[in-house]
PDB file of N, CA, C and O in Angstrom:
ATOM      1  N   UNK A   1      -9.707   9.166 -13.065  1.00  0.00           N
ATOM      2  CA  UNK A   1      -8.672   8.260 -12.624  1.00  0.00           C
ATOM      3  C   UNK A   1      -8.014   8.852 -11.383  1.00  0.00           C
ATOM      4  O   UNK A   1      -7.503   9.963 -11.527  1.00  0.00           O
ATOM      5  N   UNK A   2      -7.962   8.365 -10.374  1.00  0.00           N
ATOM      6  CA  UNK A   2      -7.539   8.841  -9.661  1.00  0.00           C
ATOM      7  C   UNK A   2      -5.652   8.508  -9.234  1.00  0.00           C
ATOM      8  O   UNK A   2      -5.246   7.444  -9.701  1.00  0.00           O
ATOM      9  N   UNK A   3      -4.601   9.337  -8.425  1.00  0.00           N
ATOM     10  CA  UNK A   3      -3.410   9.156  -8.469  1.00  0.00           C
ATOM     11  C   UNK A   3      -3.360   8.731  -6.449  1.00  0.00           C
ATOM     12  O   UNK A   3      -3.842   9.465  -5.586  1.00  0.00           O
ATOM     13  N   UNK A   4      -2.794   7.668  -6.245  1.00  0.00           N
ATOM     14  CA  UNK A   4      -2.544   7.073  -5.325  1.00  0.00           C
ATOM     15  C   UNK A   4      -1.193   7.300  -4.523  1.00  0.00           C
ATOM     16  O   UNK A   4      -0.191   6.802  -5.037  1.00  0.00           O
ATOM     17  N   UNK A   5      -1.065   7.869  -3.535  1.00  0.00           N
ATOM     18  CA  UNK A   5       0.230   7.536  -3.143  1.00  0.00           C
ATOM     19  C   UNK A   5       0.175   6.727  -1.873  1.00  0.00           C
ATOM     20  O   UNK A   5      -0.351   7.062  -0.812  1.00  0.00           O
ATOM     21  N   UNK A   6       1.113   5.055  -2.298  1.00  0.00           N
ATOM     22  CA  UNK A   6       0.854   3.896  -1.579  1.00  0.00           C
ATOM     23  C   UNK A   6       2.315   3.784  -0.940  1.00  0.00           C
ATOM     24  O   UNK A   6       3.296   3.559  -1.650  1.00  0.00           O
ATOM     25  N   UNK A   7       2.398   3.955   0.430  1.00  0.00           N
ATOM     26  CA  UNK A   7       3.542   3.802   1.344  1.00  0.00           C
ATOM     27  C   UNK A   7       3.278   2.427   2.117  1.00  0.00           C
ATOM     28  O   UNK A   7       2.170   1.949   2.361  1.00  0.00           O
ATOM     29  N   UNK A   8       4.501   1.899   2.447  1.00  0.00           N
ATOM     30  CA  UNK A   8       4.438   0.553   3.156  1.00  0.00           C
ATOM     31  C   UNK A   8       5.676   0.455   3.494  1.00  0.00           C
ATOM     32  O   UNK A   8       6.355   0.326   2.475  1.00  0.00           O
ATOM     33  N   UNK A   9       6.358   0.453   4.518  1.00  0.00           N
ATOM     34  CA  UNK A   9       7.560   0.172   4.926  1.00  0.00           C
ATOM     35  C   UNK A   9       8.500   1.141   3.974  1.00  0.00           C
ATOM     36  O   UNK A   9       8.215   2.317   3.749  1.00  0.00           O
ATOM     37  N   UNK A  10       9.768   0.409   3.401  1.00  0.00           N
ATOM     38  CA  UNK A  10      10.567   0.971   2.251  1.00  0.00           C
ATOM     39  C   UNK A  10       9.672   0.842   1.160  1.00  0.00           C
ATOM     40  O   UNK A  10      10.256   1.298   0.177  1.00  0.00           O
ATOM     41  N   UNK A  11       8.670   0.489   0.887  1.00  0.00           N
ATOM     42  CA  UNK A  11       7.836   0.905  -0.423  1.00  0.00           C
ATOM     43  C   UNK A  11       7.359   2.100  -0.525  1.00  0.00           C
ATOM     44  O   UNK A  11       6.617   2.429   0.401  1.00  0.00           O
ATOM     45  N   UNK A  12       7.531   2.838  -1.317  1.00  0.00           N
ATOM     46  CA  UNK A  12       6.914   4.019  -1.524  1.00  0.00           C
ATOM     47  C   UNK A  12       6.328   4.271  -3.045  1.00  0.00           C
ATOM     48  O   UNK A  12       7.166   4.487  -3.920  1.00  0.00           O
ATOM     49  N   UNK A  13       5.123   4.258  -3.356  1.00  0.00           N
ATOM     50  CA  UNK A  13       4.317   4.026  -5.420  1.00  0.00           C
ATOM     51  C   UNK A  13       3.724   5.117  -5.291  1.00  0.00           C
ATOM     52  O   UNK A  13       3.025   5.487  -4.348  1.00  0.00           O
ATOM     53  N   UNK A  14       4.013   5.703  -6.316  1.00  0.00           N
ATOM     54  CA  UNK A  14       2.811   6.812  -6.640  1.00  0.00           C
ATOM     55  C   UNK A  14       1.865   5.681  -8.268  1.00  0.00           C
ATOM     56  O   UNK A  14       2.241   5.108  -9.290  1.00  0.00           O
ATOM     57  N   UNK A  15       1.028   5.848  -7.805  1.00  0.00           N
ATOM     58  CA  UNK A  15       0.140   4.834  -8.910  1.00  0.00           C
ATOM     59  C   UNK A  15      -1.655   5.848  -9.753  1.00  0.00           C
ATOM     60  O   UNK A  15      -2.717   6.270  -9.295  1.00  0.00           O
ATOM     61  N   UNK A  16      -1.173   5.802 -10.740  1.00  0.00           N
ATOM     62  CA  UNK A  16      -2.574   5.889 -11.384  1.00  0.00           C
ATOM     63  C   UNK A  16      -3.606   4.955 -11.393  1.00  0.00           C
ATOM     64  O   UNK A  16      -3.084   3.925 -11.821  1.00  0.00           O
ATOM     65  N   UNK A  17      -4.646   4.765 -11.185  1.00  0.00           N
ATOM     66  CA  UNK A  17      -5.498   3.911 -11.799  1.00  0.00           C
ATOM     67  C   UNK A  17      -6.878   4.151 -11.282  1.00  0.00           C
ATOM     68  O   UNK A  17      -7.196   4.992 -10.442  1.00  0.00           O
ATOM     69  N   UNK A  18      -7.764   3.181 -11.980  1.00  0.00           N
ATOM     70  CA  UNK A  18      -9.486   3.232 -11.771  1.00  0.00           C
ATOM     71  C   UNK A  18     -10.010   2.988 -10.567  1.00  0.00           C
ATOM     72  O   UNK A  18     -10.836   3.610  -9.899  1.00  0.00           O
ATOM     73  N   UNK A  19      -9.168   1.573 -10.298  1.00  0.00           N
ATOM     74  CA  UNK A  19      -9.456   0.835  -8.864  1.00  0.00           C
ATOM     75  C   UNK A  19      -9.172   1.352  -7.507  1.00  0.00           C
ATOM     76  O   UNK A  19      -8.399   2.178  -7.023  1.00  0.00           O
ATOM     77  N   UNK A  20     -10.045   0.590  -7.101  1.00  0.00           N
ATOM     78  CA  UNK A  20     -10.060   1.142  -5.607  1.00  0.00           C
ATOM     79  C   UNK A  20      -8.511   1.426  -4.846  1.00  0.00           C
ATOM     80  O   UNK A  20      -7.444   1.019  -5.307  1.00  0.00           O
ATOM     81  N   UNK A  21      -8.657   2.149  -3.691  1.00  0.00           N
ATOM     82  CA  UNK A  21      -6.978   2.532  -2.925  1.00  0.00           C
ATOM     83  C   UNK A  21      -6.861   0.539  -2.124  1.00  0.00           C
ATOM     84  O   UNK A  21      -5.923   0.467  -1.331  1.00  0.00           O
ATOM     85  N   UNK A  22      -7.587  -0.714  -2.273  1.00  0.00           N
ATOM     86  CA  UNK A  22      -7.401  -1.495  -1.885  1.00  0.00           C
ATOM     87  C   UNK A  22      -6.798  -2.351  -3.195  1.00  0.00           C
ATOM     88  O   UNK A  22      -5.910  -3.190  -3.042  1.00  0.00           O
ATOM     89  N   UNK A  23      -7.274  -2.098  -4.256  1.00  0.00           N
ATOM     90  CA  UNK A  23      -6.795  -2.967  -5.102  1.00  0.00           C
ATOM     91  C   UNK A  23      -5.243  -2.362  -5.752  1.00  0.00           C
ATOM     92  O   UNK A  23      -4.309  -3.047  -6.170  1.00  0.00           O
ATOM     93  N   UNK A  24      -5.328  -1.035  -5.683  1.00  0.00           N
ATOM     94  CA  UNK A  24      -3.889  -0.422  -6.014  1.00  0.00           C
ATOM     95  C   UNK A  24      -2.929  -0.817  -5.327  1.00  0.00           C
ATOM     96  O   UNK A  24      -1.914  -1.161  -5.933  1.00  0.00           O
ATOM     97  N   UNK A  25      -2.961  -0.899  -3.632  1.00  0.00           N
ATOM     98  CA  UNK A  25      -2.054  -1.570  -2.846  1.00  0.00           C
ATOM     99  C   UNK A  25      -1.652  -3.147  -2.855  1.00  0.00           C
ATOM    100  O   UNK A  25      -0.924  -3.750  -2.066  1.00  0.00           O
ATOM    101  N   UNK A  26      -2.230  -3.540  -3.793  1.00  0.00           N
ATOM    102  CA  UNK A  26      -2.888  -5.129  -4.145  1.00  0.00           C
ATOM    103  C   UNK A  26      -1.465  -4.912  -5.707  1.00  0.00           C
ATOM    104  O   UNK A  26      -0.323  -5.360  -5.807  1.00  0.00           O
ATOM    105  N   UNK A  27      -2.101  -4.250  -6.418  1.00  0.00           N
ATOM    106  CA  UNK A  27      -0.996  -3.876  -7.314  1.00  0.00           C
ATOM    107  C   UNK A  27       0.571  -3.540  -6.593  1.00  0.00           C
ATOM    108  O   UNK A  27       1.575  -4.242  -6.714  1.00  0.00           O
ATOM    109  N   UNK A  28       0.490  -2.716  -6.096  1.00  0.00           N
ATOM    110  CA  UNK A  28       1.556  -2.084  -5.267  1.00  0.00           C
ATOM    111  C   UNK A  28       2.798  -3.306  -4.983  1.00  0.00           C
ATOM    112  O   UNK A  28       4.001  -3.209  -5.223  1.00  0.00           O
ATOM    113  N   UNK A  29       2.119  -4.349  -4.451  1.00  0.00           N
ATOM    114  CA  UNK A  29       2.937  -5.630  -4.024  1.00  0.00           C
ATOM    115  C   UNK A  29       3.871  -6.202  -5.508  1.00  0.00           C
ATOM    116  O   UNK A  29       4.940  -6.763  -5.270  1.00  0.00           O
ATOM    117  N   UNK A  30       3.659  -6.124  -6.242  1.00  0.00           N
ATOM    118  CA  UNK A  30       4.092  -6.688  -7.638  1.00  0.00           C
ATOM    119  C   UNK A  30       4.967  -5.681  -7.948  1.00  0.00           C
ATOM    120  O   UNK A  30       5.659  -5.901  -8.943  1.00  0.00           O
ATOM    121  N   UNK A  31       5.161  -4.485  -7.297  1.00  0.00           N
ATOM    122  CA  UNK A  31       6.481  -2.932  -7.539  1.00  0.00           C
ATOM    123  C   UNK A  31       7.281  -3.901  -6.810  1.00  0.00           C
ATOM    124  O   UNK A  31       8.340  -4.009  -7.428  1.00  0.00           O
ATOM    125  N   UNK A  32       7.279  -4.626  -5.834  1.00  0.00           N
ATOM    126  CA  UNK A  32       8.371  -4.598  -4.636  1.00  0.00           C
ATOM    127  C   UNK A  32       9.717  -5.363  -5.243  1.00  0.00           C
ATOM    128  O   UNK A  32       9.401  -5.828  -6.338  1.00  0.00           O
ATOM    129  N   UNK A  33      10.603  -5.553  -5.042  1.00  0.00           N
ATOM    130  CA  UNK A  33      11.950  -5.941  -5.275  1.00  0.00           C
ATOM    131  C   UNK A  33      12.696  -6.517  -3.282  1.00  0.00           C
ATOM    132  O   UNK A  33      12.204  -6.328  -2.170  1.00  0.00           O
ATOM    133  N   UNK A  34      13.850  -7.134  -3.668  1.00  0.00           N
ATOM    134  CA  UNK A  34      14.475  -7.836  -2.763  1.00  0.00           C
ATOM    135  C   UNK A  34      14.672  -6.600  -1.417  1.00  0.00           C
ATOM    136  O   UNK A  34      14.674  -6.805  -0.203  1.00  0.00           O
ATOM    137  N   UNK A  35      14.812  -5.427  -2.098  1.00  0.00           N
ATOM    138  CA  UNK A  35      15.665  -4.546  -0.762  1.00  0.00           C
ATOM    139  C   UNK A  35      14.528  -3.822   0.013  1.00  0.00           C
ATOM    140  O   UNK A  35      14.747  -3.139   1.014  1.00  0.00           O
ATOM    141  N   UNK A  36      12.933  -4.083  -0.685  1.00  0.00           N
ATOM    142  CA  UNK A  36      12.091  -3.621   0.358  1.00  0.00           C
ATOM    143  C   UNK A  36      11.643  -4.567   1.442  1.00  0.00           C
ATOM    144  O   UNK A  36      11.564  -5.795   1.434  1.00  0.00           O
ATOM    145  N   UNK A  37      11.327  -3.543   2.522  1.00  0.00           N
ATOM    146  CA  UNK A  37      10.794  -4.240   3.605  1.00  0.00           C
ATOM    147  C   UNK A  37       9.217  -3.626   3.890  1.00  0.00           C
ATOM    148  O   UNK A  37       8.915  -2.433   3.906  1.00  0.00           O
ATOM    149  N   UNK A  38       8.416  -4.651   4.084  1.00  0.00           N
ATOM    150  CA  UNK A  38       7.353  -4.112   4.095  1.00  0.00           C
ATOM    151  C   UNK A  38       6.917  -3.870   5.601  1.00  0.00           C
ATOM    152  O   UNK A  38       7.635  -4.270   6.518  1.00  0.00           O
ATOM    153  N   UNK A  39       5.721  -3.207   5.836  1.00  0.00           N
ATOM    154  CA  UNK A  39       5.473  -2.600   7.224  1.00  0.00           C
ATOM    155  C   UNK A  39       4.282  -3.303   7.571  1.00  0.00           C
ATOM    156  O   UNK A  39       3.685  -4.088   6.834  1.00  0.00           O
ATOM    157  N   UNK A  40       3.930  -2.937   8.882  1.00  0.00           N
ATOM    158  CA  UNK A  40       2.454  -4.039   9.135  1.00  0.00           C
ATOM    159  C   UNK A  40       1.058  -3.126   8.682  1.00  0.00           C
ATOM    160  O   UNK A  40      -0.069  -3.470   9.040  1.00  0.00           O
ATOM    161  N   UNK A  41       1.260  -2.199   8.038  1.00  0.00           N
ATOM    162  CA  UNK A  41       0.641  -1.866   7.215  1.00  0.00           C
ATOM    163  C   UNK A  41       0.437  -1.067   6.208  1.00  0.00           C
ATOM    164  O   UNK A  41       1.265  -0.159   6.274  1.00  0.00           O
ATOM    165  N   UNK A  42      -0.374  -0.928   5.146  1.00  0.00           N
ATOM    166  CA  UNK A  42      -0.369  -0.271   3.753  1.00  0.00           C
ATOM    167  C   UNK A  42      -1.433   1.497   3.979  1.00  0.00           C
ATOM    168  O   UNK A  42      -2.650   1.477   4.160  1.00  0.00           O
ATOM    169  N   UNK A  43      -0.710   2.656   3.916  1.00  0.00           N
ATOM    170  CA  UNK A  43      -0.817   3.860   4.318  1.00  0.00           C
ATOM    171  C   UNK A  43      -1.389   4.367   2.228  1.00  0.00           C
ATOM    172  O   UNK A  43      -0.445   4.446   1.442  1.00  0.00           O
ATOM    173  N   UNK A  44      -2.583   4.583   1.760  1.00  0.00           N
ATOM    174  CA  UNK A  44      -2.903   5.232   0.677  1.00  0.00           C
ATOM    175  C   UNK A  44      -3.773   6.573   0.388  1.00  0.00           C
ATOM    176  O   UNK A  44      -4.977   6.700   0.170  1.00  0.00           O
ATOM    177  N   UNK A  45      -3.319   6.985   0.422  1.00  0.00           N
ATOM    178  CA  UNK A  45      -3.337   8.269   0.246  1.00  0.00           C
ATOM    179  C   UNK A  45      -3.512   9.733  -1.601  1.00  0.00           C
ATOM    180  O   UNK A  45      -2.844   9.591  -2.625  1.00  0.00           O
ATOM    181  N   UNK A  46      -3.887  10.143  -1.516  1.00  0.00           N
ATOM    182  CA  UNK A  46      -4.729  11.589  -2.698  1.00  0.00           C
ATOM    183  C   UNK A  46      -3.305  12.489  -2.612  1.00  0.00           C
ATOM    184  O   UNK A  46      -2.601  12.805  -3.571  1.00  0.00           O
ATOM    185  N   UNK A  47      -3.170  12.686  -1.749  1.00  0.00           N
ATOM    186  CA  UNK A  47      -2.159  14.357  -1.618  1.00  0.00           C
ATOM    187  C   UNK A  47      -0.970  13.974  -0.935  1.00  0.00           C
ATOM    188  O   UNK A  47      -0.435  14.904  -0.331  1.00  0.00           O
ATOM    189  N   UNK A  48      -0.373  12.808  -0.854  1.00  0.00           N
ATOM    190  CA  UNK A  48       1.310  12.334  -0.463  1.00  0.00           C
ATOM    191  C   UNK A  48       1.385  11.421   0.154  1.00  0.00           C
ATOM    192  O   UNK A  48       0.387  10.816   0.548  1.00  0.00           O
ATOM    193  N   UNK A  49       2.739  11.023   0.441  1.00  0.00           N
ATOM    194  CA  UNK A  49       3.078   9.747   1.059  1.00  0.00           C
ATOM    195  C   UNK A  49       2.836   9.985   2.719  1.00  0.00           C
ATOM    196  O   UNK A  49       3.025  11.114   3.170  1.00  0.00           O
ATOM    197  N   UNK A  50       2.385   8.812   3.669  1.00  0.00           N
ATOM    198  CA  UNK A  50       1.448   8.979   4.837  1.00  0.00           C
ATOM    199  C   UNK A  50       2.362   7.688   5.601  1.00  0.00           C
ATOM    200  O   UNK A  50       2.971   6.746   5.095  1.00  0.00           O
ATOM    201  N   UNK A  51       2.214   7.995   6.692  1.00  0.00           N
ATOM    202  CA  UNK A  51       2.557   6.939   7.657  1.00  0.00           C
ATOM    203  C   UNK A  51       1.863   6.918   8.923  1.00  0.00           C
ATOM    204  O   UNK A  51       0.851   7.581   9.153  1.00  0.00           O
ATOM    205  N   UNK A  52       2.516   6.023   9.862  1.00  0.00           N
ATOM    206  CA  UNK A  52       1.400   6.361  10.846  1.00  0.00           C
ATOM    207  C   UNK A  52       1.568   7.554  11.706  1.00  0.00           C
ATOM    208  O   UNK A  52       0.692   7.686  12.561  1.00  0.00           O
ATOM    209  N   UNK A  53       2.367   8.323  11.675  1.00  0.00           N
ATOM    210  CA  UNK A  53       2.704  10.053  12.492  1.00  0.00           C
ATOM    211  C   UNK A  53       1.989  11.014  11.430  1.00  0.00           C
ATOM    212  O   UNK A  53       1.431  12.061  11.760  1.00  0.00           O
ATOM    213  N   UNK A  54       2.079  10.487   9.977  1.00  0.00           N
ATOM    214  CA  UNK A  54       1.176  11.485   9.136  1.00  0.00           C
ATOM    215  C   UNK A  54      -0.343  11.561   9.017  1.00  0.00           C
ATOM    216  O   UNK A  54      -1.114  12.508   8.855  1.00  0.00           O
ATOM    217  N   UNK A  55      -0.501  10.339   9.142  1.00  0.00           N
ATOM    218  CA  UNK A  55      -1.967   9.781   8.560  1.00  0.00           C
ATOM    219  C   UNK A  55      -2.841  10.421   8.655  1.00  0.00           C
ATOM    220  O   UNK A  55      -2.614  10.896   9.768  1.00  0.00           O
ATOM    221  N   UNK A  56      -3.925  10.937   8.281  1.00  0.00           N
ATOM    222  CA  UNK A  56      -4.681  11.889   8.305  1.00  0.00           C
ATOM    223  C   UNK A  56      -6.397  10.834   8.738  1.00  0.00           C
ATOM    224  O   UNK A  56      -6.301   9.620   8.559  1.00  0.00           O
ATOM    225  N   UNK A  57      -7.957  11.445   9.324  1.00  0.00           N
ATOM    226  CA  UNK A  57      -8.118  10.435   9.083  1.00  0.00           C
ATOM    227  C   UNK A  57      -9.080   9.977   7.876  1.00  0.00           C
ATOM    228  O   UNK A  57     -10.008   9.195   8.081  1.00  0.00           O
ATOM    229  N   UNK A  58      -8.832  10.454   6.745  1.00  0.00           N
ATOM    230  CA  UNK A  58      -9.337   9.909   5.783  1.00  0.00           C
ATOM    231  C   UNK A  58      -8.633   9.290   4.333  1.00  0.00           C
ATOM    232  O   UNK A  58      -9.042   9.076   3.192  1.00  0.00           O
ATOM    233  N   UNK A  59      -7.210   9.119   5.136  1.00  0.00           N
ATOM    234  CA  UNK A  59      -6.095   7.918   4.679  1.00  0.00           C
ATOM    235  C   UNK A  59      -7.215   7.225   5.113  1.00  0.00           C
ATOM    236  O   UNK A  59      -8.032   7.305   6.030  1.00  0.00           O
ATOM    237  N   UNK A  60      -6.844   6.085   3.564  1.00  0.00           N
ATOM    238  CA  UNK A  60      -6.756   4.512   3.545  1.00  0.00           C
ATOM    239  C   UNK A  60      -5.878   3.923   4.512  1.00  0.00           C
ATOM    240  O   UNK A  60      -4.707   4.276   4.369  1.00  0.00           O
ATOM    241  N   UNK A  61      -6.077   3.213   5.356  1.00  0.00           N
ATOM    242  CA  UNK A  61      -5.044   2.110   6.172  1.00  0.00           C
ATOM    243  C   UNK A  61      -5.588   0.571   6.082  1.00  0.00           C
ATOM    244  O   UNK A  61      -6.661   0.114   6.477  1.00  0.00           O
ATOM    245  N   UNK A  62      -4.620  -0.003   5.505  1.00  0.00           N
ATOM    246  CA  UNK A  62      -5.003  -1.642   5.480  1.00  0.00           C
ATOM    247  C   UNK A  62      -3.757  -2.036   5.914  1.00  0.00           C
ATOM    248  O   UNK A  62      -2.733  -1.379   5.726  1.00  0.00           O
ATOM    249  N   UNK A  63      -3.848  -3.627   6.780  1.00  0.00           N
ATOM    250  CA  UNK A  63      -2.897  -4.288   7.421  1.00  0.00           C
ATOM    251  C   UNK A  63      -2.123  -5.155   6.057  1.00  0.00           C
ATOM    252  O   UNK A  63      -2.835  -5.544   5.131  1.00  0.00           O
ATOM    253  N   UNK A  64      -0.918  -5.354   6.049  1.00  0.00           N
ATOM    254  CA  UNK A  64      -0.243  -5.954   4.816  1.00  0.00           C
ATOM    255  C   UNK A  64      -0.754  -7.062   4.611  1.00  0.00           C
ATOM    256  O   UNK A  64      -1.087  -7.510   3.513  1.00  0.00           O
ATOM    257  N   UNK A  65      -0.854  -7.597   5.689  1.00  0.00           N
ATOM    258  CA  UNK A  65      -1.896  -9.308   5.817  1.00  0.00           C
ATOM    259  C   UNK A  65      -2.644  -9.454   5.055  1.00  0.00           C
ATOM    260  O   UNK A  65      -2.767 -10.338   4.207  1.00  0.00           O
ATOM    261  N   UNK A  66      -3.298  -8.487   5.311  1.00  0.00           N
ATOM    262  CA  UNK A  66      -5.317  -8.421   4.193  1.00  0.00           C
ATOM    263  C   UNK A  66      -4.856  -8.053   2.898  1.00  0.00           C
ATOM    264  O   UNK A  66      -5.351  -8.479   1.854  1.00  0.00           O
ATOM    265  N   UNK A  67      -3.983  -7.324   2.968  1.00  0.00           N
ATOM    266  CA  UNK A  67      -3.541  -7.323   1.423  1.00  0.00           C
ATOM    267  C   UNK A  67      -3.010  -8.090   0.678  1.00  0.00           C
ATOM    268  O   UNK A  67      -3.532  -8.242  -0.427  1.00  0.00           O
ATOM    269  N   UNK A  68      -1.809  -8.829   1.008  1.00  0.00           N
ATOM    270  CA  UNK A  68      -1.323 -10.022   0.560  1.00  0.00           C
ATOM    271  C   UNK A  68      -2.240 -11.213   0.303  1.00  0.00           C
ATOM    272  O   UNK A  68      -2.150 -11.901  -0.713  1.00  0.00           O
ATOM    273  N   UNK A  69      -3.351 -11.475   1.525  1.00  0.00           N
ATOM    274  CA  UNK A  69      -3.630 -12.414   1.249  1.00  0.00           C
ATOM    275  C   UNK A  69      -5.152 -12.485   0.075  1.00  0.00           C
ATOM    276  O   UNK A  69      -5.856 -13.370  -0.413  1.00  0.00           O
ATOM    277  N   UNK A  70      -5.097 -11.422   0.049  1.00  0.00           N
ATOM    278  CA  UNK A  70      -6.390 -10.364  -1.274  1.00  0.00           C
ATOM    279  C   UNK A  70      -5.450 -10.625  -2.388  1.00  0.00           C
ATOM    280  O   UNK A  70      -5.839 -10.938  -3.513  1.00  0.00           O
ATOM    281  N   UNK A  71      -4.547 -10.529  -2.146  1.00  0.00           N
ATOM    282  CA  UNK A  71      -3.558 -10.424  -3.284  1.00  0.00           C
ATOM    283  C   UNK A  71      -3.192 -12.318  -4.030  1.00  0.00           C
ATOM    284  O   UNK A  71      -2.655 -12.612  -5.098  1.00  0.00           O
ATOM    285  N   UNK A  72      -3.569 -12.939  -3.291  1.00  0.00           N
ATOM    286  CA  UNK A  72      -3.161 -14.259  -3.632  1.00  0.00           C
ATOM    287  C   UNK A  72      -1.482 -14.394  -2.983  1.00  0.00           C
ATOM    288  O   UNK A  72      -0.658 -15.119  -3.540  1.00  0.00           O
ATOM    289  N   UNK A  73      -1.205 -13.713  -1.943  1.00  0.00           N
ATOM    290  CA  UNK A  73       0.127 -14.142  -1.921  1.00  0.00           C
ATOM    291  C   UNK A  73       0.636 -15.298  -0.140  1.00  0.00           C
ATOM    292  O   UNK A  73      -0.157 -15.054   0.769  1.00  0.00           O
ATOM    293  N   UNK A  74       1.406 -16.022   0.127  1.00  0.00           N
ATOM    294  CA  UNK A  74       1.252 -16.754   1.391  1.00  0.00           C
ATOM    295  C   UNK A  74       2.161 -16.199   1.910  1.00  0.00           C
ATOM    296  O   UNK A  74       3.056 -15.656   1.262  1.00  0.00           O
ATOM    297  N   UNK A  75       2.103 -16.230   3.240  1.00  0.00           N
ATOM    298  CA  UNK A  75       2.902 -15.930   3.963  1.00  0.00           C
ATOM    299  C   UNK A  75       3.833 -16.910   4.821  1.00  0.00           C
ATOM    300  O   UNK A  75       3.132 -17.640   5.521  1.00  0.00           O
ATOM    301  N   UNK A  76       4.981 -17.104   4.950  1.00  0.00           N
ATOM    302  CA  UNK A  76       5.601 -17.908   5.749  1.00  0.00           C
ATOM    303  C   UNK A  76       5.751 -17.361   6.757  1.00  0.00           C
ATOM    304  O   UNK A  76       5.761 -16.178   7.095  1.00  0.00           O
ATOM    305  N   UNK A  77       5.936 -18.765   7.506  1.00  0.00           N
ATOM    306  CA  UNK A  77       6.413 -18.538   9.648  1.00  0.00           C
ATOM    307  C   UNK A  77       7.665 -18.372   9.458  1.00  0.00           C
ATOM    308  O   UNK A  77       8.417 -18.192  10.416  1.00  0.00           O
TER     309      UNK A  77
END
């Protein structure tokens, strides 16, 4: 099982699970609450929380877009 750490804007998850670092960030969206803001993209990571000054390059990076919309979720204008 591997342990995920999924950064996105004010989101920050540390997550267990089987699935891929795309479907965890897919999960990840269902943590969020009113006071996060999400970023234009999802930073997942083995060994800590990553952004784009950290990122290493064998961070996961996906755009929030592809995730949300993987995720079943819409986006408004």
């Amino acid at each position: 099982m591997a342990k995920y750490y999924i950064k996105c804007g004010t989101l920050e998850l540390i997550y267990s699970t089987n699935k891929k670092p795309l479907g965890a960030a897919m999960d990840a969206l269902w943590e969020t609450n009113k006071f996060d803001v999400l970023d234009e993209y999802f930073y997942i990571d083995e060994r800590g929380f990553k952004d784009y000054a950290t990122a290493l390059p064998d961070t996961k990076v996906y755009k929030s877009k592809k995730v949300m919309e993987k995720a079943g979720w819409t986006l408004e204008k």
